[in-house]
C-alpha atoms as one frame of an Amber mdcrd trajectory, in Angstrom:
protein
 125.762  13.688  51.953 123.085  14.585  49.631 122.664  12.700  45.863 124.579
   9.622  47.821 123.158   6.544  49.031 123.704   3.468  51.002 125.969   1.160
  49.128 124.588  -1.719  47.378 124.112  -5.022  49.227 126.414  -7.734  47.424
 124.066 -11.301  46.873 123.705 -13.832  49.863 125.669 -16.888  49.105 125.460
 -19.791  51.690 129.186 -21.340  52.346 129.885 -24.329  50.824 130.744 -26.997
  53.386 132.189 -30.130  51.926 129.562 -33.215  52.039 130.506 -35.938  54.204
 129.870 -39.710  52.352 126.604 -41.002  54.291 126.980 -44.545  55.446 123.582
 -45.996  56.526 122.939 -49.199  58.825 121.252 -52.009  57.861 118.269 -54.071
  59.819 118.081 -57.235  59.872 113.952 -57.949  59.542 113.700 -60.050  63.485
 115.222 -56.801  64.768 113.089 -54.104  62.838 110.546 -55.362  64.287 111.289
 -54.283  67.741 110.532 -51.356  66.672 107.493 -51.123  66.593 105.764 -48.237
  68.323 109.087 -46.312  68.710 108.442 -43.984  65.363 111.876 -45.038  64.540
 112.833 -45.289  60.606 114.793 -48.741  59.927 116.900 -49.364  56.224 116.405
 -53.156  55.802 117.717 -55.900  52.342 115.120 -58.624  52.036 114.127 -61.029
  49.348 110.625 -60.569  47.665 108.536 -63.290  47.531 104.848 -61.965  46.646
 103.736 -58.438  45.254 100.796 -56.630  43.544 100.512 -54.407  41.214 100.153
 -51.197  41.927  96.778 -49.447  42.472  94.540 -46.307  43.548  93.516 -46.268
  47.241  90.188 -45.220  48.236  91.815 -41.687  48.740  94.421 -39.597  46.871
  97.156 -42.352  46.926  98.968 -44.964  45.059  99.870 -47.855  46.950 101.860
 -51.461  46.534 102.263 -53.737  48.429 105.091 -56.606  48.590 105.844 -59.711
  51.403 109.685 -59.777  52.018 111.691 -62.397  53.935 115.750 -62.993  55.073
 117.814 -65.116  56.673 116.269 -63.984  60.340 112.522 -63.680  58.948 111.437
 -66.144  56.568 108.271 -67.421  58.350 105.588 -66.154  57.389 107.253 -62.988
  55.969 106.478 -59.038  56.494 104.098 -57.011  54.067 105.514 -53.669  53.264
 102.774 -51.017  52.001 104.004 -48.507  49.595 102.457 -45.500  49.065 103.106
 -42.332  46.409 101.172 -39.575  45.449 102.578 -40.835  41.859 102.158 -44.104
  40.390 105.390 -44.433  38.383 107.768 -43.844  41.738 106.065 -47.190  43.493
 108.429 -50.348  42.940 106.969 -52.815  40.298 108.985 -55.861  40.752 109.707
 -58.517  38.118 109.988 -61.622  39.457 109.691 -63.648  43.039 112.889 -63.576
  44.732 114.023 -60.287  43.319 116.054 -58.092  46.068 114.809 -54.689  48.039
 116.733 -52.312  49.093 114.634 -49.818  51.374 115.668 -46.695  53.290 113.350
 -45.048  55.850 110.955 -48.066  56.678 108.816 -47.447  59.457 107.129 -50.335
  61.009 103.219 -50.454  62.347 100.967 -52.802  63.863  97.980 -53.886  61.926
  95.957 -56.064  64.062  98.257 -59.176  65.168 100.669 -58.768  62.561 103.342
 -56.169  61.748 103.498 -54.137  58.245 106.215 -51.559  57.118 105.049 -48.685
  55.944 107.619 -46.432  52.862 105.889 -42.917  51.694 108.116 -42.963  48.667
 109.523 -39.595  47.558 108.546 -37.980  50.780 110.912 -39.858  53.060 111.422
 -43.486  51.642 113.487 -44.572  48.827 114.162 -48.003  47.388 116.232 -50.232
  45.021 114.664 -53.037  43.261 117.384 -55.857  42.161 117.377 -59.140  39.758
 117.426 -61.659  42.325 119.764 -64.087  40.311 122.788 -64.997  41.484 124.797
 -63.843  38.508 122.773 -60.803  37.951 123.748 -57.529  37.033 124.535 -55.121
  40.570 122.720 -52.036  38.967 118.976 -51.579  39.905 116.383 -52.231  37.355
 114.260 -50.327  39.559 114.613 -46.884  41.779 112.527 -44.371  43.400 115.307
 -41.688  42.856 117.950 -40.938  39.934 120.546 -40.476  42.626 121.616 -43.024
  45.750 124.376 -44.069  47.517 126.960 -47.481  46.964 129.231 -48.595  49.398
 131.042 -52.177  49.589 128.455 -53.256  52.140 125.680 -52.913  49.806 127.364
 -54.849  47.245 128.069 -57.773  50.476 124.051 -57.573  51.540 123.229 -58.315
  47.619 125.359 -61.213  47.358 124.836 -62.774  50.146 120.514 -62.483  49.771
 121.044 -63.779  46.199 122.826 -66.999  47.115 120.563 -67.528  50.003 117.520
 -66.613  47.891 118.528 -69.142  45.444 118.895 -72.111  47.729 115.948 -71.347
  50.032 112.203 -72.247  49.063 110.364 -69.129  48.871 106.965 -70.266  48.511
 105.050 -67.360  49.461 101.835 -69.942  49.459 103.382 -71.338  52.099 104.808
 -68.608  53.887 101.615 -66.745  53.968 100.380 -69.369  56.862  97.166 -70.534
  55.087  97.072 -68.969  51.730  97.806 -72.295  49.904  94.465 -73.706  51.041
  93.035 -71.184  48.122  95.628 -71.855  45.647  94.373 -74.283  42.727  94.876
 -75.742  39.484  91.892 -74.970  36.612  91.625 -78.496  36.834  90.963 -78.434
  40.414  88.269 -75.428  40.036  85.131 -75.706  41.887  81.557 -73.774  41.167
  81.493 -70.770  43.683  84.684 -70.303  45.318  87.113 -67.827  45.671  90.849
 -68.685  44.452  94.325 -68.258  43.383  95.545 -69.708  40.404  99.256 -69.393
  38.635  98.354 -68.773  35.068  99.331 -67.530  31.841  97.271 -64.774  29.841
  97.181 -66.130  26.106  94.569 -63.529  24.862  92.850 -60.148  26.207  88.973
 -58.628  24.857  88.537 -55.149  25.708  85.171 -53.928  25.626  83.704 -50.109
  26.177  83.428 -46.708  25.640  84.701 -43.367  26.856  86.588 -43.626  29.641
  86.143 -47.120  30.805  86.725 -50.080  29.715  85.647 -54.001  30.584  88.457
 -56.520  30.404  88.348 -60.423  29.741  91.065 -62.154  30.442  91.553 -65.664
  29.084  94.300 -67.532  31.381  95.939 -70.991  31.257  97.558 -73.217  33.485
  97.953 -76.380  30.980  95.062 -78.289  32.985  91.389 -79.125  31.786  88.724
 -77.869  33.296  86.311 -80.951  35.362  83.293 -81.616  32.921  79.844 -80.223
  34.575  76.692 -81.858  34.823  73.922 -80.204  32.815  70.729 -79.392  33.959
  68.043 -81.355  32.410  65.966 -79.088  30.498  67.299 -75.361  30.757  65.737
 -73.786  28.149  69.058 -72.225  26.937  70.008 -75.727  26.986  68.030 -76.721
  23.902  70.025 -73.659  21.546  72.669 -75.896  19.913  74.326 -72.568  19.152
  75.286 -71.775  23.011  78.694 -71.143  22.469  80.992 -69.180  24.417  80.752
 -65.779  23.368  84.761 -65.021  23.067  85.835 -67.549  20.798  89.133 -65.744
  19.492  89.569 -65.676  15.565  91.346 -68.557  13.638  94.636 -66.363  13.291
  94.775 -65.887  17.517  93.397 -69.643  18.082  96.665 -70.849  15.944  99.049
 -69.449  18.204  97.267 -70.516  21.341  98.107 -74.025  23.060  96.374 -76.957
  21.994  95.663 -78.196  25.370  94.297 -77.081  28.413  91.297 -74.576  29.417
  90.882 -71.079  28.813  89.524 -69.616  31.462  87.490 -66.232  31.328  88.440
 -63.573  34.266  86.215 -60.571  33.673  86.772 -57.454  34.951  84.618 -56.781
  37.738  83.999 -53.202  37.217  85.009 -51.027  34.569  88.534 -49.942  33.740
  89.654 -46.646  33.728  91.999 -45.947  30.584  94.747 -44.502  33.179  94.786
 -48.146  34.409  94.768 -50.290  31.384  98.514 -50.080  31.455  98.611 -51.853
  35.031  96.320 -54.793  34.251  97.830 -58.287  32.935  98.753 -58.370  29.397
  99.096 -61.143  26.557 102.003 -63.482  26.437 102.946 -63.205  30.477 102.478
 -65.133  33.463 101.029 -63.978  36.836  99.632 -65.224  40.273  96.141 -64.526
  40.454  94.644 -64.168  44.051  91.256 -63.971  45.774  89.232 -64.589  41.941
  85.719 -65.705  42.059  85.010 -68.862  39.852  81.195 -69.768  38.783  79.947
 -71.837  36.629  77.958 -70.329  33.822  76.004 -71.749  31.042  78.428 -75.006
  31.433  81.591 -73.172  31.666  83.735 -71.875  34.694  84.278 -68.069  34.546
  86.342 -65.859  36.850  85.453 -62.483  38.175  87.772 -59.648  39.101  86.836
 -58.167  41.877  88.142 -55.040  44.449  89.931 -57.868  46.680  91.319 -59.243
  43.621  95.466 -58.926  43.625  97.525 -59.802  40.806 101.902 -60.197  40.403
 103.602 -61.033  37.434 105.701 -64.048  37.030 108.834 -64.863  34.828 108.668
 -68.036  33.131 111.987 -69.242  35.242 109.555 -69.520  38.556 109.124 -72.486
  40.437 105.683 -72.465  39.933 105.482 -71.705  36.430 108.076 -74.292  35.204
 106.048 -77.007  37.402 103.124 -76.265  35.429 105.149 -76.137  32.116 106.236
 -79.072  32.533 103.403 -80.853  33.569 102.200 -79.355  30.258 104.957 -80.533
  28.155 104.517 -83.878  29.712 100.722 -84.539  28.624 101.217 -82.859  24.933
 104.622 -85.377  24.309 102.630 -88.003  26.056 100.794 -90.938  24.704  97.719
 -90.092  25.954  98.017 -86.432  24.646  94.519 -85.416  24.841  92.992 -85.243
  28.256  94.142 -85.575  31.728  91.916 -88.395  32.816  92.178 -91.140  30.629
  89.235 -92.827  32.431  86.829 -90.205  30.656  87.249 -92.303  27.505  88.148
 -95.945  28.888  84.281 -96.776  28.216  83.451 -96.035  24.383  80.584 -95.250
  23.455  80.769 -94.762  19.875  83.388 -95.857  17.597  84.921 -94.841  14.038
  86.553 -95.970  11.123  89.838 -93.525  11.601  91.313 -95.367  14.586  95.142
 -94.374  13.173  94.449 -90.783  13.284  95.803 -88.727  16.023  93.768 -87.156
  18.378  92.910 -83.791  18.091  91.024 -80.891  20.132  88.444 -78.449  18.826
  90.825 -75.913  19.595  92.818 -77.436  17.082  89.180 -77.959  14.618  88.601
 -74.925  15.380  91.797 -73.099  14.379  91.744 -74.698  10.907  93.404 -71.759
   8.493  91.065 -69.918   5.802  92.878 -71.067   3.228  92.528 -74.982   3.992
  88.778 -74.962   2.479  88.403 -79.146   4.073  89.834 -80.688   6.603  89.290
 -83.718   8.734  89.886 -84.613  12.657  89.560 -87.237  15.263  88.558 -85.934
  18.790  87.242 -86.657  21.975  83.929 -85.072  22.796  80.840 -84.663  24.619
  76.851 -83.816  23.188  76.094 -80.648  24.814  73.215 -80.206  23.345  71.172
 -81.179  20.418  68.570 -79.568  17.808  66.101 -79.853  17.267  65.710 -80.827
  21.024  63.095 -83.701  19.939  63.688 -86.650  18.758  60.373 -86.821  16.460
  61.870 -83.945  14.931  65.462 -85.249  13.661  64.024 -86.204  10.444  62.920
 -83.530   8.061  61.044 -84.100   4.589  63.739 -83.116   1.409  60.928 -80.669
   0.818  61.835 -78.695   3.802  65.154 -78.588   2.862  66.827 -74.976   1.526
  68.000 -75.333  -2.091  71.810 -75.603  -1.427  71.111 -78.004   1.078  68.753
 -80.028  -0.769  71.175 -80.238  -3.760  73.502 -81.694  -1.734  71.258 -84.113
  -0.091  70.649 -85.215  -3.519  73.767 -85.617  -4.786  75.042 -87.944  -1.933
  71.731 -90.264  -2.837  72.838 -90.972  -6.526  76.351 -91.634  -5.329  75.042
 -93.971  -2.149  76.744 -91.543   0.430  73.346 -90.754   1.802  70.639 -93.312
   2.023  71.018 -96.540   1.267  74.930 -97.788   0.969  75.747-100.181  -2.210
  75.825-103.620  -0.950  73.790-103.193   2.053  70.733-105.697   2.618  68.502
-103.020   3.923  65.779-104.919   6.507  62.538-104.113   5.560  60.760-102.112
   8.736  57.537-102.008   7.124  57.162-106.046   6.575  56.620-105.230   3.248
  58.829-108.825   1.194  59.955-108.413  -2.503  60.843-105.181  -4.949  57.883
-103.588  -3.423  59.010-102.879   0.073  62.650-102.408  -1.132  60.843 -99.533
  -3.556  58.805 -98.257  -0.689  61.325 -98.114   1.493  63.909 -96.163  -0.598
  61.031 -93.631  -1.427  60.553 -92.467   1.923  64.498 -92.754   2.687  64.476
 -90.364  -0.476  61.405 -88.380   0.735  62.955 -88.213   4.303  66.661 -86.971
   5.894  67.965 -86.296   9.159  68.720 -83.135   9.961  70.404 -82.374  13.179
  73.059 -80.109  15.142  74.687 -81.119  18.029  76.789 -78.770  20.348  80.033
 -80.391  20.962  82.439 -79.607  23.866  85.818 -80.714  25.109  87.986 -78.955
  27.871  89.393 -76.318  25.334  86.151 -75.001  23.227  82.499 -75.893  21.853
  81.261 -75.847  18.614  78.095 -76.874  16.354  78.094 -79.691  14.181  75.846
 -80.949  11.624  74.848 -84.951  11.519  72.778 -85.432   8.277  72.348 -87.487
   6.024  74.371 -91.418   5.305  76.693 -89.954   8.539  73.674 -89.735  10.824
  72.038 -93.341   9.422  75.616 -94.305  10.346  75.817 -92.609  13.864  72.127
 -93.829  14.588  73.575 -97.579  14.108  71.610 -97.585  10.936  68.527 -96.135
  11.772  66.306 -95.174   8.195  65.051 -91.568   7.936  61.018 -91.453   8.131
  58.354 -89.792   9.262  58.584 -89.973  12.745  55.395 -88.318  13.898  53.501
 -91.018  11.951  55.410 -93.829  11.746  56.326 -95.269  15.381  58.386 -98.156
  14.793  62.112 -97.786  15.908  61.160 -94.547  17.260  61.833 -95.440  20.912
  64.991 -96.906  20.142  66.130 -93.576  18.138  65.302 -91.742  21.398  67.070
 -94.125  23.659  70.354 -93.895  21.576  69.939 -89.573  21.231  69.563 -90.105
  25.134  72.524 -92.170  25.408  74.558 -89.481  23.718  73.014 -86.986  25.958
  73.530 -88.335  29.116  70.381 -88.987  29.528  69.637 -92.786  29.290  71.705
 -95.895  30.843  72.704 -98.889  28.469  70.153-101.763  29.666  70.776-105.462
  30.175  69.088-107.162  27.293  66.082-107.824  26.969  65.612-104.767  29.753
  62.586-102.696  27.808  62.418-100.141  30.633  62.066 -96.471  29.864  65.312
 -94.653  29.396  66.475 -92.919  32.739  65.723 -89.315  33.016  67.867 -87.860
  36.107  67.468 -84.248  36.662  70.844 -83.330  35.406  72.534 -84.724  32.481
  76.159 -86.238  32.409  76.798 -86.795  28.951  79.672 -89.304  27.869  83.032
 -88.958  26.198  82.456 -89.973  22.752  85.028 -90.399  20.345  83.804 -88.356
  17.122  85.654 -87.575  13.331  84.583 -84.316  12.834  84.943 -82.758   9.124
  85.808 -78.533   8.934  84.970 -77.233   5.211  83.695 -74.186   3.441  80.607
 -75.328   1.106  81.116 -74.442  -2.739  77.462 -72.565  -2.145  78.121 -68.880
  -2.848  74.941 -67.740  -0.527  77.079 -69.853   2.614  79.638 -66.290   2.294
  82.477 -68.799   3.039  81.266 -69.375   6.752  83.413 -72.358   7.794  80.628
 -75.106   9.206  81.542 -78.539  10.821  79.655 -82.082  10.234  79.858 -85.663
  11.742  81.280 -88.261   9.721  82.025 -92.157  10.232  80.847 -92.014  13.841
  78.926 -94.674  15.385  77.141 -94.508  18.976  78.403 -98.080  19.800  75.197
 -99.158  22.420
């Protein structure tokens, strides 16, 4: 019929069936891997012992990686590689011996070993869980809002958390020879690649645009060794060669008092997007594959492509070793250094024997508001300047004004120069008021003027020695000129090379020339060092250090 048409089709809806509850099986790890090769999928529980972070691949990826173990695979454990087109769905775990729950794990062949391989999202999901044994039995952690829960799972969590908590996991040791690499900062040698359990205490972030050049500074409660010094470096002769990343008073406070910093920098430049993956302030982590040189004196670690990181809670095995070790030195009687043989051999002595130890992280964290303060520490002469020892003393006319003023002032109160009381000998040969008046004219025409760069395991720093407190540290060696005058010379430069490592006490009456080995090895010296702001407007309230009541005991 005309004007009519073909009725109207009603809108396809597909019949609801009802959904069946899935129930999945689970693999035990021995078994998954005999499957191998078949392209079967496996679900699998297993305890993590060792992670990374996650990262970019070389292509369009994300990937993480994580070494699992349980009851039937705990030697040497299986690495499962994650991969995700998006970084926030790959599993960041918290802690060693967390538990994984995977679905759709297929495993591969990678040389002699097997790996599982999960594309999350696309076919694998997973279930991250705290691995204590009274932990909570909701995920922290999930590559999907929505997943099943039967009674089994709540059985396979149990069960991994009580054996978890009674068996070792020690991925070091697990990972067949991986502990061979793993080290202390103490136990640090000069070109080697390492892993190190460490904390972060502070981060520098350098750059512009859109990359960025991380430093971080990690501890492990452990000194660095001391390093011998090459004899005459020319940077070597700068008294002001300190580390360049010296943090600020208010972040040195907070810090530890004991135990080396050590740099990690960055090995390439950080992309912003990735600034939120790398190791942050206040945590701890496992570092692996780092590469420690020595520079300028100091070890340094570099971050390179190989390098792997995985964060640590402070309830780890490996971190509560080390804290305690920690705890243990700074409650100890010997608080200050690990070796107690550096400083069984004095060579110099002080009138402060009842003061406390301190380190020049500790000088140096001295609040702005404390305008003088005083310490007793145990030290080593880096370096000195000027680098001569003709050169130590330096005519009053020389002198800036501030300087000289103070000079001054210490002469007409005896703190520099002669000392009331003292029965000055008489160097010249000069008997009577004459060669006492001589003598105190060039002592008042002539100063020393010297800075030494100090070190201990946690920091260097510049110190003066001037003045009565370098007569004093020189054993009482009088200020003259030393290009003209050479008498007592030689034994000034002996005692400077003492300091420096450079000379050897000799037997007496031994007038051989001070040793001169081609690398220095200066000894521990225990030194009061004083931290002050001078009155001197022009100083702008710089904070400066001097040597005080020290005395090189040879």
């Amino acid at each position: 019929m005309s004007g009519v048409g073909p009725p109207a089709r009603k809108p396809y809806k597909p019949r609801q069936h009802p959904r069946a509850p899935v129930s999945y099986t689970y693999t035990r790890l021995s078994e998954a891997i005999q499957t191998v090769g078949t392209g079967k999928v496996v679900n699998i529980y297993a305890v993590v012992t060792d992670f990374e972070q996650p990262r970019k691949t070389s292509g369009t990826d994300n990937i993480a990686t994580l070494t699992v173990v349980d009851m039937s695979y705990s030697t040497p454990g299986m690495r499962l590689l994650f991969f995700a087109k998006d970084m926030d769905l790959l599993p960041r775990v918290a802690a060693p011996g967390d538990v994984i729950r995977i679905h759709r794990l297929e495993l591969k062949e990678w040389g002699s070993t097997v790996q599982g391989h999960a594309k999350v999202g696309k076919n694998a999901h997973y279930l991250l869980f705290d691995g204590q044994p009274d932990g909570p039995t909701e995920p922290y952690a999930q590559s999907s809002p929505n997943f099943t829960w039967e009674e089994q799972d709540m059985g396979f969590l149990r069960t991994l958390r009580r054996w978890g908590a009674t068996h070792p996991l020690d991925p070091d040791g697990l990972r067949n020879k991986g502990h061979q690499y793993m080290r202390t900062i103490a136990s640090m040698e000069d070109e080697e690649h390492i892993d190190v359990y460490a904390k972060v205490l502070w981060v520098e972030e350098r750059g512009e645009g859109g990359a960025h050049r991380l430093t971080l500074h990690v501890w492990d409660g452990t000194d660095a060794r001391p390093d011998y010094i090459p004899e005459s470096p020319d940077d070597e002769t700068d008294p002001y060669l300190l580390p360049p990343s010296q943090p600020p008073p208010s972040v040195l406070a907070s810090l530890p008092p004991l135990g080396t910093a050590l740099p990690i920098v960055t090995d390439d430049n950080v992309p912003l997007a990735a600034l939120s993956l790398m190791p942050v302030a206040g945590k701890w982590y496992k570092f692996r594959n780092i590469k420690v040189v020595r520079e300028k004196g100091s070890l340094r670690g570099y971050w390179g492509k190989s390098t792997k990181v995985m964060a640590l809670g402070e309830g780890e095995r490996h971190v509560q070793e080390r804290l305690r070790h920690y705890a243990e030195r700074v409650n100890g009687p010997e608080r200050i250094t690990d070796e107690v043989a550096w400083v069984q051999q004095r060579y110099s002595v002080t009138d402060h024997d009842d003061v406390p130890f301190s380190t020049l992280r500790e000088v140096l964290a001295t609040p702005a508001e404390v305008r003088n303060s005083r310490f007793r520490c145990i030290v080593r002469v880096r370096s000195s300047w000027p680098p001569r020892t003709e050169d130590l003393c330096v005519s009053m006319t020389s002198l800036d004004d501030a300087l000289r003023a103070a000079v001054e002032a210490d002469l007409e109160r005896g703190v520099c120069g002669e000392a009331p009381g003292d029965s000055p000998r008489n160097p010249e040969g000069v008997s009577g008021p004459e060669g006492t008046s001589r003598k105190r004219r060039r002592r008042e025409e002539w100063v020393f003027r010297a800075t030494l760069t100090l070190e201990d395991p946690t920091a260097r720093l510049s110190a003066e020695l001037f003045g009565r407190d370098a007569e004093t540290f020189f054993g009482g060696w009088s200020p003259r000129n030393s290009h003209q005058e050479d008498d007592g010379v030689d034994e000034l430069r002996w005692k400077m090379g003492l300091a420096l490592g450079q000379a050897t006490a000799p037997e007496d009456g031994d007038n051989e020339e001070p040793q001169q080995p081609r690398v220095r090895d200066p000894p521990w010296l225990v030194c009061c060092i004083q931290s002050y702001v001078p009155d001197d407007p022009s100083s702008g309230g710089l904070r400066c250090y001097r040597i005080f009541d020290t005395k090189l005991a040879a």
